[in-house]
N, CA, C and O atoms as a DFTB+ gen file, in Angstrom:
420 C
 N C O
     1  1       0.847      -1.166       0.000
     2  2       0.000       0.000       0.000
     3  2       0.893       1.229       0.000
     4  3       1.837       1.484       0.747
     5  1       0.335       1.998      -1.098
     6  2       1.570       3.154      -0.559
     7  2       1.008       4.355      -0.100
     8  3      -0.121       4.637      -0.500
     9  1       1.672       5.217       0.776
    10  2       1.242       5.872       1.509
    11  2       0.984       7.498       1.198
    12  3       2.018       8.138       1.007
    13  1      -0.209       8.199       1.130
    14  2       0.161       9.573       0.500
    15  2      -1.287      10.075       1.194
    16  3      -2.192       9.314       1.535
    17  1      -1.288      11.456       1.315
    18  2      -2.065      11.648       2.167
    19  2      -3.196      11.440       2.239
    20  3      -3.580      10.849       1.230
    21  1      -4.069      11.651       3.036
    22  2      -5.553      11.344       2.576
    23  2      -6.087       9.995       3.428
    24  3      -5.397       9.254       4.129
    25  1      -7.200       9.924       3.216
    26  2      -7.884       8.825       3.633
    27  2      -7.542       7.316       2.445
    28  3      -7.007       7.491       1.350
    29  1      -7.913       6.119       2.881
    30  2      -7.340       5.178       2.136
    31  2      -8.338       4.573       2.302
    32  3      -8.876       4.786       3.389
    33  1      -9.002       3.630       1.409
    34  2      -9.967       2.867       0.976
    35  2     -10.226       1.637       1.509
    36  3     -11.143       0.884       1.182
    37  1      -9.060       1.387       2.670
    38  2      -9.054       0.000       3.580
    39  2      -8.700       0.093       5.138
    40  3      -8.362       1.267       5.290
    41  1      -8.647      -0.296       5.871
    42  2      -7.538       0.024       6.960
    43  2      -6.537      -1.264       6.964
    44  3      -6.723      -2.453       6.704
    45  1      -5.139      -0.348       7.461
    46  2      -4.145      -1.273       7.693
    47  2      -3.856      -2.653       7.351
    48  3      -3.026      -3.219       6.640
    49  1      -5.012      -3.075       8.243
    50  2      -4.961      -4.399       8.554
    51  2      -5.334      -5.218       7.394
    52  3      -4.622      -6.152       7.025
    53  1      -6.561      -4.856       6.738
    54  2      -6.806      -5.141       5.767
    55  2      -6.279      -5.105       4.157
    56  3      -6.478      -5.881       3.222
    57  1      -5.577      -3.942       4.260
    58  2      -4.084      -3.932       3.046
    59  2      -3.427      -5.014       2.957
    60  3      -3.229      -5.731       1.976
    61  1      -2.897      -5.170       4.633
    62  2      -1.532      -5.770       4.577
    63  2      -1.579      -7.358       4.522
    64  3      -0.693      -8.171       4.257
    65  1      -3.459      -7.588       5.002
    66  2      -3.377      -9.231       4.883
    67  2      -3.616      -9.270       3.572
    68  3      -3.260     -10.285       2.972
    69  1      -4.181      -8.328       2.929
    70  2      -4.591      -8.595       0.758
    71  2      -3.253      -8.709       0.292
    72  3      -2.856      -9.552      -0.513
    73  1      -2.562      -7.800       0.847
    74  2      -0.598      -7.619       0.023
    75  2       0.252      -8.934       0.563
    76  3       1.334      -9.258       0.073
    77  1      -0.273      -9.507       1.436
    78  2       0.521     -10.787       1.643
    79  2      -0.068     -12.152       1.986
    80  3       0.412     -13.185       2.452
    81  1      -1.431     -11.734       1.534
    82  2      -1.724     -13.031       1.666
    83  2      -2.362     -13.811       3.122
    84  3      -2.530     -14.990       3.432
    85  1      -2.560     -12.762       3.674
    86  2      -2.725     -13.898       5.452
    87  2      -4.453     -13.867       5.865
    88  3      -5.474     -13.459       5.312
    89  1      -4.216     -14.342       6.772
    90  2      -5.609     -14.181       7.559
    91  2      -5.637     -12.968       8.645
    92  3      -4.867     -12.643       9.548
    93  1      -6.332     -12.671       8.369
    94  2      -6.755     -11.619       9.640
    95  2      -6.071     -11.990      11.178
    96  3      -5.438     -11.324      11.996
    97  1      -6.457     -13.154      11.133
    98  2      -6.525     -13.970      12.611
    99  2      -4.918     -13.986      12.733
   100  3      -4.496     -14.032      13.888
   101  1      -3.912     -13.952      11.637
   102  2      -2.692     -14.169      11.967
   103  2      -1.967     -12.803      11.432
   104  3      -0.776     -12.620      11.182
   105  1      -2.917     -12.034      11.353
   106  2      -1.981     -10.131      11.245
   107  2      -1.079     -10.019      11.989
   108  3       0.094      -9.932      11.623
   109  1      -1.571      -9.997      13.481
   110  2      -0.496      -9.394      14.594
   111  2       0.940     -10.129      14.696
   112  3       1.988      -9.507      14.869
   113  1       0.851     -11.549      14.566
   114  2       1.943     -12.584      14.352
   115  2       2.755     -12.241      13.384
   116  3       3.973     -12.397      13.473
   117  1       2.054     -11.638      12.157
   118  2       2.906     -11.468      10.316
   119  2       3.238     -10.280      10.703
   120  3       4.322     -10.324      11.285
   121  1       2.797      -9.227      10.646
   122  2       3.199      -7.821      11.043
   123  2       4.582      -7.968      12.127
   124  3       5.623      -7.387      11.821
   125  1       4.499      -8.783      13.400
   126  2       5.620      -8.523      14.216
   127  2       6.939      -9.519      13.617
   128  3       8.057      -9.012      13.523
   129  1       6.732     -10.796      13.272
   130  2       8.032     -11.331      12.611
   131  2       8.499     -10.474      11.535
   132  3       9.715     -10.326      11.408
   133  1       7.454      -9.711      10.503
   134  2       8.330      -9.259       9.196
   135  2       9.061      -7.426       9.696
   136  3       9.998      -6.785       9.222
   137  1       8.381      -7.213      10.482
   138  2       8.871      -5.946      10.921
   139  2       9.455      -5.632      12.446
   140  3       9.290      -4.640      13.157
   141  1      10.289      -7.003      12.703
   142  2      11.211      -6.923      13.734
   143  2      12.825      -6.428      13.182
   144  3      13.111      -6.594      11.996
   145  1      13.351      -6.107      13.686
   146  2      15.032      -5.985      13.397
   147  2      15.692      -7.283      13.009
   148  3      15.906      -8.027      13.966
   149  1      16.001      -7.651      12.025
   150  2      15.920      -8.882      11.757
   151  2      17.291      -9.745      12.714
   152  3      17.525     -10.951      12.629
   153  1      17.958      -8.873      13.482
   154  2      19.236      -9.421      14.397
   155  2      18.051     -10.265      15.462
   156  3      18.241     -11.431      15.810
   157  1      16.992      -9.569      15.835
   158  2      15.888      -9.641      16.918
   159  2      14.906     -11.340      16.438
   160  3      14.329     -12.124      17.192
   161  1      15.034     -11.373      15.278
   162  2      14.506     -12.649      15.101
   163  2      14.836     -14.080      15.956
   164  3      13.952     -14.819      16.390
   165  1      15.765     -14.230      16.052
   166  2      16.388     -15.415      16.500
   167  2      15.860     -15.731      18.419
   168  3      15.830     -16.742      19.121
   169  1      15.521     -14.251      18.658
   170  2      15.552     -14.420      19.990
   171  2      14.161     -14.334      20.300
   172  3      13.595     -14.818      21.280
   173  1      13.592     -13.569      19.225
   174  2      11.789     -13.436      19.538
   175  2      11.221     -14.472      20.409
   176  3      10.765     -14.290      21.538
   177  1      11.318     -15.903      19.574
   178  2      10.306     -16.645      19.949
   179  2      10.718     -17.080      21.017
   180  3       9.731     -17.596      21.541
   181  1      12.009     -17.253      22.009
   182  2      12.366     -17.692      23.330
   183  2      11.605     -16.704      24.065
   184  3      10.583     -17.021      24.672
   185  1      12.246     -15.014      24.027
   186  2      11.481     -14.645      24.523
   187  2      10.039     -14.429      24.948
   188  3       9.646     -14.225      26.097
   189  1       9.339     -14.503      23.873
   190  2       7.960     -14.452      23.859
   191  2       7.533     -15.528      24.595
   192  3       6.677     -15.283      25.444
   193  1       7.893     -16.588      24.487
   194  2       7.459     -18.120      25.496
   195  2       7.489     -17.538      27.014
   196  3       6.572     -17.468      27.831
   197  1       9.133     -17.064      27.140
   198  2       9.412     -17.210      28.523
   199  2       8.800     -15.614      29.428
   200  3       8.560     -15.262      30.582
   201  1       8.765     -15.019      27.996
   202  2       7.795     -13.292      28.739
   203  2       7.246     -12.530      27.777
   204  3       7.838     -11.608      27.216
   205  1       5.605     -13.035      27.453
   206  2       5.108     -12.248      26.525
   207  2       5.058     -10.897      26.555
   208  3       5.035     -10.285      25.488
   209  1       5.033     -10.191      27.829
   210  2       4.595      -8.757      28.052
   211  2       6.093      -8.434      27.352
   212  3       5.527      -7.407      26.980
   213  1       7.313      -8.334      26.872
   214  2       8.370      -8.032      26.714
   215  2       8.038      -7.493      25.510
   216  3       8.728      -6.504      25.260
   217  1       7.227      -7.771      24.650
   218  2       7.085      -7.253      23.508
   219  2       5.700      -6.505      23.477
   220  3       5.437      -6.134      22.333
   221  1       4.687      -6.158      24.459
   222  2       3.621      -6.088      24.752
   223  2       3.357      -4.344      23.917
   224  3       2.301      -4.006      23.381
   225  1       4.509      -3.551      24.010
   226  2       4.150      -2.509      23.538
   227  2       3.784      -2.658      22.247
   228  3       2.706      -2.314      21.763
   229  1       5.029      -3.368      21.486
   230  2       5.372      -3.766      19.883
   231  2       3.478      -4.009      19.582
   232  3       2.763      -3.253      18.924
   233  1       3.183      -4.894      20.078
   234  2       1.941      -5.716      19.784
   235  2       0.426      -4.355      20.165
   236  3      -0.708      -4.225      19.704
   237  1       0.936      -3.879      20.820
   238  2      -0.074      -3.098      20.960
   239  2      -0.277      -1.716      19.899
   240  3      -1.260      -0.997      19.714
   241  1       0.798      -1.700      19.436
   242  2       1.148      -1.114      18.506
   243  2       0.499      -1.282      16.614
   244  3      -0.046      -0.529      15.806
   245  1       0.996      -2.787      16.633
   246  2       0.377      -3.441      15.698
   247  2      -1.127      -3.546      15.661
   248  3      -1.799      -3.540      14.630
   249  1      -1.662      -3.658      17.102
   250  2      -3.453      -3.410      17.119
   251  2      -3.419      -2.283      16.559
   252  3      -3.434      -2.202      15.330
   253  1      -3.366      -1.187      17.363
   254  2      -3.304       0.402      17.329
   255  2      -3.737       0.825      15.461
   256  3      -4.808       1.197      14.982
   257  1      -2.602       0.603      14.900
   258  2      -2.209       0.441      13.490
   259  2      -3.048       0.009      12.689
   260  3      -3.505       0.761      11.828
   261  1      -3.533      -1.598      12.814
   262  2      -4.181      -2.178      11.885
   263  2      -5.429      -1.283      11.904
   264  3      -5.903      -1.490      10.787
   265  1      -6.458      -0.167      12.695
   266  2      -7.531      -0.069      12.260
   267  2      -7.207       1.515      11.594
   268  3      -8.086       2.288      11.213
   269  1      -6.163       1.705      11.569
   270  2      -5.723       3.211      11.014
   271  2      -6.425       3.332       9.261
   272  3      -6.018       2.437       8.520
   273  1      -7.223       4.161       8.742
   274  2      -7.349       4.329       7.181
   275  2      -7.034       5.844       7.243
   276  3      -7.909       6.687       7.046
   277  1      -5.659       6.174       7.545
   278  2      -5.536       7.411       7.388
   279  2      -3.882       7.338       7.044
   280  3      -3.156       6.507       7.591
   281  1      -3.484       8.133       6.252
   282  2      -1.590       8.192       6.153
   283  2      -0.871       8.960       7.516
   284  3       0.108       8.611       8.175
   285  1      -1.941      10.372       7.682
   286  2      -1.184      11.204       8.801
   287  2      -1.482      10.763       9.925
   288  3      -0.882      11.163      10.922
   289  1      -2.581       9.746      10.002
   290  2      -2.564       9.191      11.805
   291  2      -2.061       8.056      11.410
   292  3      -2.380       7.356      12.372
   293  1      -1.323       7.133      10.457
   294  2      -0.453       6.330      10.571
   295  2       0.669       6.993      10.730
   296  3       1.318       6.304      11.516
   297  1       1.448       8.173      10.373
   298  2       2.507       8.281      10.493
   299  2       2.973       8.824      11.978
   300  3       4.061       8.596      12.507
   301  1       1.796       9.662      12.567
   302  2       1.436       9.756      13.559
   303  2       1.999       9.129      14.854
   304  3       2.756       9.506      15.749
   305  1       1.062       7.617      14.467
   306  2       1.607       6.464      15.195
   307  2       2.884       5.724      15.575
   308  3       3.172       5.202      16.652
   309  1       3.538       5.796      14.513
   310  2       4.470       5.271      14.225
   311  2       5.570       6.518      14.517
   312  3       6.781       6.345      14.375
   313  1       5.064       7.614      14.885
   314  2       6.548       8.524      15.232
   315  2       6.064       8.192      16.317
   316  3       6.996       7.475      16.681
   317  1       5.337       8.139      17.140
   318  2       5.241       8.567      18.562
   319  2       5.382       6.765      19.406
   320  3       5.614       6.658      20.611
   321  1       5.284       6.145      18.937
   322  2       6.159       4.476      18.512
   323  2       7.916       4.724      19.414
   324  3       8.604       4.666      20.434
   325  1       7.758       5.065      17.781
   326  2       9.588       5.586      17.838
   327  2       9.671       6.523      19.210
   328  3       9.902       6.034      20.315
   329  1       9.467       7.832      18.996
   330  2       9.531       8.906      20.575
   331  2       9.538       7.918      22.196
   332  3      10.185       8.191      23.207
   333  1       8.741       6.930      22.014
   334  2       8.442       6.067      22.971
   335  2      10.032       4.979      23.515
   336  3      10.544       4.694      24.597
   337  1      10.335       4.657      22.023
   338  2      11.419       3.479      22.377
   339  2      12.720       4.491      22.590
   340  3      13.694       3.922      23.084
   341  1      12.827       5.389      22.400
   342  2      14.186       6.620      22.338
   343  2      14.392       6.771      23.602
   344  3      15.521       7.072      23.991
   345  1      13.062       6.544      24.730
   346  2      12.611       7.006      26.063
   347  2      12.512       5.888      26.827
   348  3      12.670       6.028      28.040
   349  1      12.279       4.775      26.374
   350  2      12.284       3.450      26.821
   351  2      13.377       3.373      28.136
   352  3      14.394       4.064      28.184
   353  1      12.972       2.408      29.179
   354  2      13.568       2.204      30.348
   355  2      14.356       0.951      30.197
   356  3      15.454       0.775      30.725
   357  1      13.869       0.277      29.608
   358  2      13.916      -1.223      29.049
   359  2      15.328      -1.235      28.379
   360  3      15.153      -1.051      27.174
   361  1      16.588      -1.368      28.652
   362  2      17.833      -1.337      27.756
   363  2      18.134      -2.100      26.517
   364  3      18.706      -1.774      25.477
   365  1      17.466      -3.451      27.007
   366  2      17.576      -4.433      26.152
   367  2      16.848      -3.785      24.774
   368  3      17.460      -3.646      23.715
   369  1      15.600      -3.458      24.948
   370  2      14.789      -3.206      23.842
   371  2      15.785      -1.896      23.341
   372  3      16.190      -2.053      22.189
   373  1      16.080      -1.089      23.766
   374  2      16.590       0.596      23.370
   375  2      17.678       0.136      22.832
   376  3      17.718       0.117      21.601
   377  1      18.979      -0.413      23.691
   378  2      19.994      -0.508      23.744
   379  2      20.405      -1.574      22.202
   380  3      20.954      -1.050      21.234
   381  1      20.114      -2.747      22.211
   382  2      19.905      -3.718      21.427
   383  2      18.825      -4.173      20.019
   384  3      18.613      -5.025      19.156
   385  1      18.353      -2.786      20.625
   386  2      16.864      -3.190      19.642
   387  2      15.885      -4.465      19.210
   388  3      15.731      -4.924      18.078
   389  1      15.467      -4.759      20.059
   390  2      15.144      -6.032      20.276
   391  2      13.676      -5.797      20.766
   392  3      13.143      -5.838      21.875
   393  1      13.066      -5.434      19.016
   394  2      11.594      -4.761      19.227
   395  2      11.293      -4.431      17.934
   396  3      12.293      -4.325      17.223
   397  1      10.106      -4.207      17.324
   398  2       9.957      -3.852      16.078
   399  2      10.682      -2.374      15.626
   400  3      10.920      -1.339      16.249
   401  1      10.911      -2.823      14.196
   402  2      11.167      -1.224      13.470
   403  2      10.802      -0.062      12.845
   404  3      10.944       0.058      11.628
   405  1      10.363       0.779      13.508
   406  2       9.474       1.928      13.024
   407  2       9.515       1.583      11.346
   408  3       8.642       1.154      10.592
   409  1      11.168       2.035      11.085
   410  2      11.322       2.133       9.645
   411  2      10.319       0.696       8.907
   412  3       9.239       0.830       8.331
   413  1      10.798      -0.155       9.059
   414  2      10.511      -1.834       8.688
   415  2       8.446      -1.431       8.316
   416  3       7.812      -1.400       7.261
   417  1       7.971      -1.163       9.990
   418  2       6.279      -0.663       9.610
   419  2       6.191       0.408       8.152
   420  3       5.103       0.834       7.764
């Protein structure tokens, strides 16, 4: 979907499962593997087993998002995303990046 101002004829969620193919039911899952830091892959799924809330923002994020049909309250989102992890307490996530990528969304 490409992005330009204005209102858009779908939301998010619905683009991104037509552009790749998924189910609805497995958005939040496709969205966070393809738009993690891809160094962050390897460790996702341990983490997530052993502490889902660790990624809890990322994911809430991805809700947030999918019902967006707008470019400037997606971009919106996604700066204030970013503003959030710059500020982050969490080192691992800041420090390492070990969390989705603004850019990547």
């Amino acid at each position: 979907m490409r992005l330009v101002s204005g209102s858009w004829p779908q939301t998010f969620k619905e683009a991104y499962c037509e552009k790749f193919h998924c189910r609805e039911a497995d958005y939040e899952m496709e969205v966070f593997r393809r738009c993690l830091y891809r160094h962050a892959l390897p460790l996702s799924s341990f983490i997530l087993s052993r502490n889902p809330k660790f990624f809890q923002e990322d994911f809430d994020l991805i809700r947030e998002i999918g019902n967006i049909d707008h470019a400037d309250t997606f971009r919106s989102e996604i700066n204030f995303f970013y503003g959030r992890n710059l500020r982050d307490k969490n080192w691992v996530r800041r420090i390492f990046r070990i969390r989705l990528s603004a850019k990547r969304l």
